[in-house]
N, CA, C and O of each residue as an XYZ file, in Angstrom:
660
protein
N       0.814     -1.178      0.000
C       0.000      0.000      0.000
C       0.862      1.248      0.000
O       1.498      1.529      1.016
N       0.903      1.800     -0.783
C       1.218      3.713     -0.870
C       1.010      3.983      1.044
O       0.216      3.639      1.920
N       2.172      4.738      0.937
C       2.409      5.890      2.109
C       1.380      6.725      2.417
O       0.906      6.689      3.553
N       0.879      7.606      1.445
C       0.095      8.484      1.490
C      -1.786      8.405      1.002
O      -2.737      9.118      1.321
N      -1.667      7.196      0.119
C      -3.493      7.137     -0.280
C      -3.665      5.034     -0.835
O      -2.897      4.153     -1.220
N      -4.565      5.117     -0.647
C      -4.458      3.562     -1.169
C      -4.902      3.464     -2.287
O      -5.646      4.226     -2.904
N      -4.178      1.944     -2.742
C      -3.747      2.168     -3.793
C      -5.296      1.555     -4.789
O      -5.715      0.397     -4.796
N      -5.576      2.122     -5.148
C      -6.536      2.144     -6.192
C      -6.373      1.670     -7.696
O      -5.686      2.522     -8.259
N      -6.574      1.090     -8.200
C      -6.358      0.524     -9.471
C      -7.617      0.680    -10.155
O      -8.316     -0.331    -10.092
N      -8.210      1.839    -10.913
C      -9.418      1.871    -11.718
C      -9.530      0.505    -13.029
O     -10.597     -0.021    -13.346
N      -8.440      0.215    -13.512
C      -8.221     -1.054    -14.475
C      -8.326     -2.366    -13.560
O      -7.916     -3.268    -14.290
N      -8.571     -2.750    -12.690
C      -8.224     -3.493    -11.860
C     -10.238     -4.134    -12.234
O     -11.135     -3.310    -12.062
N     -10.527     -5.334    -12.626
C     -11.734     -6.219    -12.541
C     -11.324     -7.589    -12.281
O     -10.590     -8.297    -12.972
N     -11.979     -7.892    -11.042
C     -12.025     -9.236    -11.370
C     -13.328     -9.983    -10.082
O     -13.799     -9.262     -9.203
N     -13.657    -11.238    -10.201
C     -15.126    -11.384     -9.359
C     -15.298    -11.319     -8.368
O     -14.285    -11.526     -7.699
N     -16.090    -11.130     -7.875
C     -16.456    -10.799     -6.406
C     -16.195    -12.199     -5.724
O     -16.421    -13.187     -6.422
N     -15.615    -12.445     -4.064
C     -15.621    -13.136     -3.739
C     -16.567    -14.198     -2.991
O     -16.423    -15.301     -2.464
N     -17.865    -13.062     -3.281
C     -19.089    -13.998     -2.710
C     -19.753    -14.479     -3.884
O     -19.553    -15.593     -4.369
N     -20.386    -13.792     -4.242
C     -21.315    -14.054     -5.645
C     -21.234    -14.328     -7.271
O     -22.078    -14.592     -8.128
N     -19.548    -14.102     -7.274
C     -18.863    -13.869     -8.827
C     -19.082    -13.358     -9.973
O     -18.599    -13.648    -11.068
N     -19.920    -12.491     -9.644
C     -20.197    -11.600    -10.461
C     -18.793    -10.434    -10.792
O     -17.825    -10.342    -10.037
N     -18.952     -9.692    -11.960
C     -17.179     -9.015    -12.091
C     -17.537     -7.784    -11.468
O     -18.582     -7.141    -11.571
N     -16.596     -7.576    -10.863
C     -16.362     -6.337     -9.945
C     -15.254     -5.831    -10.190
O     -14.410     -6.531    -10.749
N     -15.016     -4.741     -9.908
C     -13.565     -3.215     -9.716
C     -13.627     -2.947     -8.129
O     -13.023     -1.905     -7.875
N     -14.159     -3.551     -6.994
C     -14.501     -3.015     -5.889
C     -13.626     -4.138     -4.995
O     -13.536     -5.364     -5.057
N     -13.101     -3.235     -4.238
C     -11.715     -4.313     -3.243
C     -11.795     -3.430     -1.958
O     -11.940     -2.217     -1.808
N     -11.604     -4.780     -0.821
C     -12.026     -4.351      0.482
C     -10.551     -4.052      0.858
O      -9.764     -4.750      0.219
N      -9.950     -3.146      1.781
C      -8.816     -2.958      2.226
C      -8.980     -3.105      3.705
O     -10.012     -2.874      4.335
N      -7.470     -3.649      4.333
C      -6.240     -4.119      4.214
C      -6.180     -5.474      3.241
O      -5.142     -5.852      2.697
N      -7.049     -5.922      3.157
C      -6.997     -7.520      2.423
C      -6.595     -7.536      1.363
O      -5.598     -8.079      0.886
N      -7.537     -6.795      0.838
C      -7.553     -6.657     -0.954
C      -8.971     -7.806     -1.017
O      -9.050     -8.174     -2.189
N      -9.656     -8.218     -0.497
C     -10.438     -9.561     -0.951
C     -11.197     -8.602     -2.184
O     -11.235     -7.406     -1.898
N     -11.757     -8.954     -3.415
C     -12.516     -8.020     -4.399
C     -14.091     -8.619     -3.682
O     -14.204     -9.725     -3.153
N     -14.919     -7.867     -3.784
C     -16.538     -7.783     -3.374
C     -17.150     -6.529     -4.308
O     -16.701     -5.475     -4.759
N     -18.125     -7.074     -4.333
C     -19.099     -6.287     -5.244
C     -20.081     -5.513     -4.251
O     -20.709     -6.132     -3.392
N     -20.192     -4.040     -4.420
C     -21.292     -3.218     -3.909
C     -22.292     -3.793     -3.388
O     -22.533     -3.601     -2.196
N     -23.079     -4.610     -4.149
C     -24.220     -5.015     -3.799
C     -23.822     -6.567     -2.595
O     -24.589     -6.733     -1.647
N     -23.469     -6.857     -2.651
C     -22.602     -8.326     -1.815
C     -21.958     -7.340     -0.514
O     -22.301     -7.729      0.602
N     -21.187     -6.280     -0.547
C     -20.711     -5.537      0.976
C     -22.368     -4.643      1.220
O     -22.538     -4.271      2.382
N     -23.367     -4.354      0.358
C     -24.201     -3.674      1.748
C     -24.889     -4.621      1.992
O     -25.899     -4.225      2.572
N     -24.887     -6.112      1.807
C     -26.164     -6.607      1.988
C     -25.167     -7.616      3.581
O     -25.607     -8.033      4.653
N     -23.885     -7.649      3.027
C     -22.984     -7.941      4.747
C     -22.886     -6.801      5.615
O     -22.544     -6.847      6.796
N     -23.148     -5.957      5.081
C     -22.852     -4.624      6.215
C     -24.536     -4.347      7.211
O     -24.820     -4.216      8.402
N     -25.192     -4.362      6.098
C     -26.548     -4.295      6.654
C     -27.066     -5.437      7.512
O     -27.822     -5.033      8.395
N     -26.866     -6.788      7.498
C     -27.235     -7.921      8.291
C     -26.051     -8.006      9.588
O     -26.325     -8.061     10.787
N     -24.845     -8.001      9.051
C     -24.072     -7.757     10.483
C     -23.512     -6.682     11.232
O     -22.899     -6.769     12.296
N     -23.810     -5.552     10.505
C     -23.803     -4.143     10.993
C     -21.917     -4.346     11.732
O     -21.528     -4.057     12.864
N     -21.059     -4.980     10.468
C     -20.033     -5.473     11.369
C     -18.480     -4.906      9.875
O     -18.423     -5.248      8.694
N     -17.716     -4.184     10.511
C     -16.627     -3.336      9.493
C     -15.544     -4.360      9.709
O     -14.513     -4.101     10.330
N     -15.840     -5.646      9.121
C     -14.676     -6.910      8.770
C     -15.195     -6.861      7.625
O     -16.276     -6.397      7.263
N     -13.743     -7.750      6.625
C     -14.078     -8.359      5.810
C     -14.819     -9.404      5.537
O     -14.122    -10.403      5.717
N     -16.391     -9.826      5.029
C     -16.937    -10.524      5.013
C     -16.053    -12.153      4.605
O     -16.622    -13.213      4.862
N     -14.651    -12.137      3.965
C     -14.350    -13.024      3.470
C     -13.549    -13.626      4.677
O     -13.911    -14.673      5.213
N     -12.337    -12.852      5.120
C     -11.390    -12.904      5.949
C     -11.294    -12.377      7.421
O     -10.315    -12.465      8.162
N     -12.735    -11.708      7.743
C     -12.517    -10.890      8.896
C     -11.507    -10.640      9.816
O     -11.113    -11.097     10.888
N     -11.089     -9.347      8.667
C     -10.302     -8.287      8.842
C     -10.904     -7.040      9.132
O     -11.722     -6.502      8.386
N     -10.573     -6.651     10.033
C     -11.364     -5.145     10.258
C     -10.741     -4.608      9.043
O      -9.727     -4.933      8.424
N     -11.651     -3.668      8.869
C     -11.824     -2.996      7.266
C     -11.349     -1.037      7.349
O     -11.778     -0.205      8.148
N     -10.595     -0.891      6.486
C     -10.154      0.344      6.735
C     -11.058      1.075      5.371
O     -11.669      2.143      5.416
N     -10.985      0.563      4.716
C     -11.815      1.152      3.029
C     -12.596      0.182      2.491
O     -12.577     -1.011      2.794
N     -13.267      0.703      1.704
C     -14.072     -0.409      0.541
C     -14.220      0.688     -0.716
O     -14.826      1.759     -0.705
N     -13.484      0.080     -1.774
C     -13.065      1.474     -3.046
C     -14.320      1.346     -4.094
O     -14.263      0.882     -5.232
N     -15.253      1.776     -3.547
C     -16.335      2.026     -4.194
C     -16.244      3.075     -5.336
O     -15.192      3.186     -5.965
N     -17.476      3.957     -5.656
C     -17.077      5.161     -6.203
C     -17.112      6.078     -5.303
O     -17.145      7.254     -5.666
N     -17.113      5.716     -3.832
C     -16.887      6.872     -2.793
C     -15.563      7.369     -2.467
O     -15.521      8.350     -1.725
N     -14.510      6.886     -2.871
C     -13.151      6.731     -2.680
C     -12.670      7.557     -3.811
O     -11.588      8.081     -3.551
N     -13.346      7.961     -5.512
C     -12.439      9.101     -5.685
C     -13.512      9.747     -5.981
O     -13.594      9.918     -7.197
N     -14.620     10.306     -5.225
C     -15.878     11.335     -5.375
C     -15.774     11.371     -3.854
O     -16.764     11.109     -3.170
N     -14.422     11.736     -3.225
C     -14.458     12.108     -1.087
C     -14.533     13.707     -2.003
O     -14.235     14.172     -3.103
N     -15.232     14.174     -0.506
C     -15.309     15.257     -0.735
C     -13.937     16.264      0.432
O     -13.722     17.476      0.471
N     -13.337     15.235      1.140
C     -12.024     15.322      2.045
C     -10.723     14.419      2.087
O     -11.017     13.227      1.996
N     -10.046     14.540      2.144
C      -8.475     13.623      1.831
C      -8.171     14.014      3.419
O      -8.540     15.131      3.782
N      -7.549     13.190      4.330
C      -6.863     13.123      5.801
C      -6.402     12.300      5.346
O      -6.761     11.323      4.689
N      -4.321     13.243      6.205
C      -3.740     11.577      6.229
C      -3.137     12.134      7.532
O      -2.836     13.293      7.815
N      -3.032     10.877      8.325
C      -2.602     11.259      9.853
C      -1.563      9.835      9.980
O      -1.772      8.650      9.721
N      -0.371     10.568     10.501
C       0.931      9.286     10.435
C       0.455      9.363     12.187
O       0.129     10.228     13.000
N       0.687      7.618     12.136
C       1.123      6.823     13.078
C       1.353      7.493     14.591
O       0.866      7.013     15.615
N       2.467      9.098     14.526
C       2.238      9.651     16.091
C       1.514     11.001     15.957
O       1.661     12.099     16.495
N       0.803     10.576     15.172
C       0.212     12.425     15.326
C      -1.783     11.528     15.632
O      -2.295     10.409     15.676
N      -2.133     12.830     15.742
C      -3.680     12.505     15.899
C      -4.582     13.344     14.969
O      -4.236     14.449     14.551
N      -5.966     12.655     14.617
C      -6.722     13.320     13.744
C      -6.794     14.611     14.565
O      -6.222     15.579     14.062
N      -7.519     14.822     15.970
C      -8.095     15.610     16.075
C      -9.640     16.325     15.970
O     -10.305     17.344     15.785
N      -9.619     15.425     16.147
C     -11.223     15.477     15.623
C     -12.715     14.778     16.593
O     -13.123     13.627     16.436
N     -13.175     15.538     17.321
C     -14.160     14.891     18.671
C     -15.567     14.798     17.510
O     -15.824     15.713     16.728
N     -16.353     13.538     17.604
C     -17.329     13.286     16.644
C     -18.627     12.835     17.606
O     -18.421     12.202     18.642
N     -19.912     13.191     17.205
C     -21.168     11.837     17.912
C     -22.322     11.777     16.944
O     -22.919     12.522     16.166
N     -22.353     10.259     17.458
C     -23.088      9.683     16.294
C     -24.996     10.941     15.972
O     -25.571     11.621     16.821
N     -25.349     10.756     14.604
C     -26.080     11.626     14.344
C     -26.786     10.184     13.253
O     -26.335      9.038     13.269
N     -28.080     10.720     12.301
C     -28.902     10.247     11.671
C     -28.361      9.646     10.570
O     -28.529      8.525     10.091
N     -27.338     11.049     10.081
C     -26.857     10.516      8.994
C     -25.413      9.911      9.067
O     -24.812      9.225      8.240
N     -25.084     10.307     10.141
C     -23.437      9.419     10.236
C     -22.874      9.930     11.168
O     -23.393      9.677     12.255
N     -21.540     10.896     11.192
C     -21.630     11.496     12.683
C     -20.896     13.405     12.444
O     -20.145     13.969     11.648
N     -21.491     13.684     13.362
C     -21.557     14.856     13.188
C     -20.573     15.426     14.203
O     -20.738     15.251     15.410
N     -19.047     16.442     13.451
C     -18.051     17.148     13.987
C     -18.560     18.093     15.266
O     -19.183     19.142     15.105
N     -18.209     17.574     16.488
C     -18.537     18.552     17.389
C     -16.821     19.221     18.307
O     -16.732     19.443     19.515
N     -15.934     19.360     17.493
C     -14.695     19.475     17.457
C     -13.529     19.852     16.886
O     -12.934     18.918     17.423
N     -12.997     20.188     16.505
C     -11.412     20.335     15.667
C     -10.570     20.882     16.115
O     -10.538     22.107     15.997
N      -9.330     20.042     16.956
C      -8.453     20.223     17.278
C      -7.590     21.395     16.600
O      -6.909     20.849     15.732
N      -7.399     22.405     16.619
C      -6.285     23.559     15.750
C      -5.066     23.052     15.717
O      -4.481     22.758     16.760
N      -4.541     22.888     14.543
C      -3.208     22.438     14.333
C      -2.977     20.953     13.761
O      -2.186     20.715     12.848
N      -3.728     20.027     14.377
C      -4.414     18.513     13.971
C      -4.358     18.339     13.021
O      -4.472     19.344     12.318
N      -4.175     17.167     12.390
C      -4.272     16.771     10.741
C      -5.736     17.037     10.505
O      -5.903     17.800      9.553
N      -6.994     16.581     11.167
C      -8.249     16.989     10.388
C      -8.035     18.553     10.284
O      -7.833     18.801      9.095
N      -7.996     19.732     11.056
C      -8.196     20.707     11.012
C      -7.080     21.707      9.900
O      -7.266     22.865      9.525
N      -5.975     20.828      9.587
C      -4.932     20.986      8.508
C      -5.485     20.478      6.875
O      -5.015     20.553      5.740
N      -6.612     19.992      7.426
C      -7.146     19.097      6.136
C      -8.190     19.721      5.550
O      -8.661     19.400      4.459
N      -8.667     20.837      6.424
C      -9.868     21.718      5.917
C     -11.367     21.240      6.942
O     -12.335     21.989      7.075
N     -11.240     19.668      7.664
C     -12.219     19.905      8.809
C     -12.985     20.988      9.453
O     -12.236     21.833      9.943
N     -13.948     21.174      9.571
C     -14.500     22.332     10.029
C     -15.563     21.160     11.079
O     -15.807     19.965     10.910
N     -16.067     22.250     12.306
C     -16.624     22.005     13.479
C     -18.203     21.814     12.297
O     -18.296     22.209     11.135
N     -19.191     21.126     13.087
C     -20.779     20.877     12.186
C     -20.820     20.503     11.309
O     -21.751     20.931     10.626
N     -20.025     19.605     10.748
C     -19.817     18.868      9.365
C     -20.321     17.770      9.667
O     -20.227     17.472     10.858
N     -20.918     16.929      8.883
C     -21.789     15.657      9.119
C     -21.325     14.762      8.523
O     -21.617     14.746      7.327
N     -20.653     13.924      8.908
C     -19.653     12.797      7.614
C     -20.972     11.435      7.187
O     -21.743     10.742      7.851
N     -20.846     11.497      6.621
C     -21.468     10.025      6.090
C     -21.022      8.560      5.827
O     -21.451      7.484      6.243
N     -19.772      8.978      4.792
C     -18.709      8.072      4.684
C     -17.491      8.052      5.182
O     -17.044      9.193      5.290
N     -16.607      7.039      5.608
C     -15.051      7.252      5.697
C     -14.750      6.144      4.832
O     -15.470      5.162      5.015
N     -13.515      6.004      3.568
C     -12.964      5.546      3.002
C     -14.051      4.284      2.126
O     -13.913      3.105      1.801
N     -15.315      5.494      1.977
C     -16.381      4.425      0.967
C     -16.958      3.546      2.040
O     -17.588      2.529      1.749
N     -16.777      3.878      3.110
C     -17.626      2.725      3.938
C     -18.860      3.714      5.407
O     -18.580      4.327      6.437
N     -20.536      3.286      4.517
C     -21.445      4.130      5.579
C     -21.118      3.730      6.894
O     -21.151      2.615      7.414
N     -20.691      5.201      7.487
C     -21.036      5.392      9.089
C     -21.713      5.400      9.534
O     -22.510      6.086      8.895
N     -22.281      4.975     10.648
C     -23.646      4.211     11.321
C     -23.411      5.029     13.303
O     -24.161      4.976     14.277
N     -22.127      5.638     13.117
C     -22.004      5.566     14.649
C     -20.569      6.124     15.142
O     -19.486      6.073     14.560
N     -20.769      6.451     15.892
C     -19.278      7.166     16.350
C     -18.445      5.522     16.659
O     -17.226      5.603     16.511
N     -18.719      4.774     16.869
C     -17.697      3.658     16.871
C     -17.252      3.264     15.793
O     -16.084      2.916     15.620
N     -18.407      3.277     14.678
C     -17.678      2.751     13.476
C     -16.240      3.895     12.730
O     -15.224      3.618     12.093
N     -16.888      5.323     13.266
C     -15.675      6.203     12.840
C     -14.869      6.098     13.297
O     -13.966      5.921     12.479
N     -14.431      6.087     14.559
C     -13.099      5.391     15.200
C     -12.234      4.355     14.873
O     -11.015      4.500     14.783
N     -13.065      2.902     14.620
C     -11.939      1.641     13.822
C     -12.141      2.283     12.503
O     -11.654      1.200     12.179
N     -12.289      2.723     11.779
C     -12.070      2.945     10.185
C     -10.465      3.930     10.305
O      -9.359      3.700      9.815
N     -11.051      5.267     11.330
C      -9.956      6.371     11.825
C      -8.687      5.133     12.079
O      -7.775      5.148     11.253
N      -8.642      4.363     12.897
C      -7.560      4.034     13.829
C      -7.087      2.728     12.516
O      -5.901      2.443     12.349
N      -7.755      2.329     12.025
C      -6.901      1.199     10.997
C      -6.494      2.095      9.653
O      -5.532      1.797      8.945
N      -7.120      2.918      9.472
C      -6.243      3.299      8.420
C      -5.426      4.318      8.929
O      -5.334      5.163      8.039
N      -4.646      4.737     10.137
C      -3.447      5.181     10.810
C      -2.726      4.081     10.705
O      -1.716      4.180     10.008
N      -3.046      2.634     11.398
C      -2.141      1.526     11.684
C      -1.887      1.120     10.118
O      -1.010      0.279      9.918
N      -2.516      1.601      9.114
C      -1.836      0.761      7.727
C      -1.374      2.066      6.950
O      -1.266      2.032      5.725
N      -1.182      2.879      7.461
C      -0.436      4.216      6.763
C      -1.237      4.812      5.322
O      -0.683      5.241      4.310
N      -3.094      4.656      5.655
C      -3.886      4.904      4.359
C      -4.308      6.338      4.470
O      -4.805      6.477      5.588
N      -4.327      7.328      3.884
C      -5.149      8.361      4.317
C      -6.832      8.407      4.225
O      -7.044      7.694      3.244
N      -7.554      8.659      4.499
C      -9.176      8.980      5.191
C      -9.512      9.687      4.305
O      -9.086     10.834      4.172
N     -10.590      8.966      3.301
C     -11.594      9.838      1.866
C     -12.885      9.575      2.732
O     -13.546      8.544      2.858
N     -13.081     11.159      3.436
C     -14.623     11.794      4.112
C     -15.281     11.886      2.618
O     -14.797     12.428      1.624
N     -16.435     11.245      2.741
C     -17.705     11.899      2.233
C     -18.999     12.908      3.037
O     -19.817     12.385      3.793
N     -19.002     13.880      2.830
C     -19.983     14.655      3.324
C     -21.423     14.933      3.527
O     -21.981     14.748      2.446
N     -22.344     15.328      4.513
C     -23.752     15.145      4.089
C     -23.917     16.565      2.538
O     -23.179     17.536      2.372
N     -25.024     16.178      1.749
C     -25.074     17.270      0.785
C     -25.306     18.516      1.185
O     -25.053     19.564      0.591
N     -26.096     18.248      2.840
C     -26.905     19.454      3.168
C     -25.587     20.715      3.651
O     -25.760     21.933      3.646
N     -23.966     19.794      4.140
C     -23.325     20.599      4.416
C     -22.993     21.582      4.294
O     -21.862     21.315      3.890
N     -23.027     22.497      4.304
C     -22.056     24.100      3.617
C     -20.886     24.215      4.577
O     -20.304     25.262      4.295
N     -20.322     23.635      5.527
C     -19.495     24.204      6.587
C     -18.005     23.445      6.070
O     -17.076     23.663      6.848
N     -17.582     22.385      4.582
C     -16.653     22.772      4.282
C     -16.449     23.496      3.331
O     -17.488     23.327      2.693
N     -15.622     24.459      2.549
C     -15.171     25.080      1.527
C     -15.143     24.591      0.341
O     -14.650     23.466      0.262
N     -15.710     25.328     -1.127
C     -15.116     24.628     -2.367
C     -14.106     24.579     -2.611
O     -13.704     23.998     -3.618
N     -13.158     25.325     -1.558
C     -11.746     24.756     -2.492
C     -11.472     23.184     -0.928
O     -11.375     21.961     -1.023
N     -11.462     23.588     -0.420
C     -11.355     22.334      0.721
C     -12.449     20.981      0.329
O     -12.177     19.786      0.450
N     -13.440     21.440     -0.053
C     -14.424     19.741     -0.954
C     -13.436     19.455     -2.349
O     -13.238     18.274     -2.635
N     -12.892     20.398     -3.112
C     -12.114     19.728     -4.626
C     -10.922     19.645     -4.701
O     -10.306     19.212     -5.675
N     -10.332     20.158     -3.408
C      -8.773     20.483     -3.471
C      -7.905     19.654     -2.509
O      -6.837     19.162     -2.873
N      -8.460     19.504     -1.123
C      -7.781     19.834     -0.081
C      -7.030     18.264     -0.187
O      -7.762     17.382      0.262
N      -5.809     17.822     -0.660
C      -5.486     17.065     -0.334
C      -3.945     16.849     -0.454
O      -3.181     16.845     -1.419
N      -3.753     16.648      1.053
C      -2.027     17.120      1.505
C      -1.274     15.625      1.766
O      -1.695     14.704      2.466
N      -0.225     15.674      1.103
C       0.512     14.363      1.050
C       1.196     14.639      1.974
O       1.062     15.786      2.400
N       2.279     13.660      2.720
C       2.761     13.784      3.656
C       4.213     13.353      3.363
O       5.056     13.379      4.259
């Protein structure tokens, strides 16, 4: 895996490991390939962020949420996001930003409502935490998707903001 973003391969098809149908969609740290429809129908019955194949806690799933983030975070190993979150309707909602912090270096803003982290729906301030904390331990950076209703990040911080390390 890349230092700074994971590694994504748009040429990359091959079948899903449940259903075999052809897929472009790969669960990370594993790599196992799964198809959209095969990860919400495991996500929704076990409400559980492993790999359905290998259970591996899951840092991404490279949907088309992974290059349509509307945020790029990358936070090494001794630093911290920064970022105090609680769970909300639609996923969880920023009640925080550390100044100086990689989220708040990243364009984070306080009342932001995340939905996704790294293509995978948030359901809960716990699920944002193991997604946060495994993709620190595998050196991936964090593709936020936003609620639409947001305005509290920036257009250049939703198309731009993304700082390599």
């Amino acid at each position: 895996m890349s230092h700074t973003s994971l590694e994504y391969n748009e040429n990359h098809n091959d079948d899903c490991s449940i259903c075999f149908n052809s897929t472009n969609n790969v669960v990370y740290p594993c790599r196992h390939c799964i198809c959209e429809s095969c990860m919400n129908k495991w996500y929704k019955k076990q409400q559980c962020l492993k790999c359905p194949v290998c259970r591996q806690t899951l840092n991404a799933f490279s949907g088309n949420y992974m290059s349509d983030a509307d945020l790029i975070i990358f936070c090494k190993k001794n630093e911290h996001y920064g970022v105090t979150m609680k769970s909300c309707r639609e996923g969880v909602f920023v009640s925080k930003v550390v100044k100086n912090d990689c989220a708040y270096n990243s364009g984070l803003n306080k009342k932001t409502t995340i939905t996704h982290i790294n293509g995978i729906p948030i359901k809960s301030h716990e699920d944002a935490i193991k997604i946060l904390d495994s993709s620190k331990l595998n050196n991936c950076s964090v593709y936020l998707k936003i609620s639409k209703d947001n305005k509290n990040v920036s257009w250049f911080n939703r198309h731009i903001s993304f700082k390599p390390w």
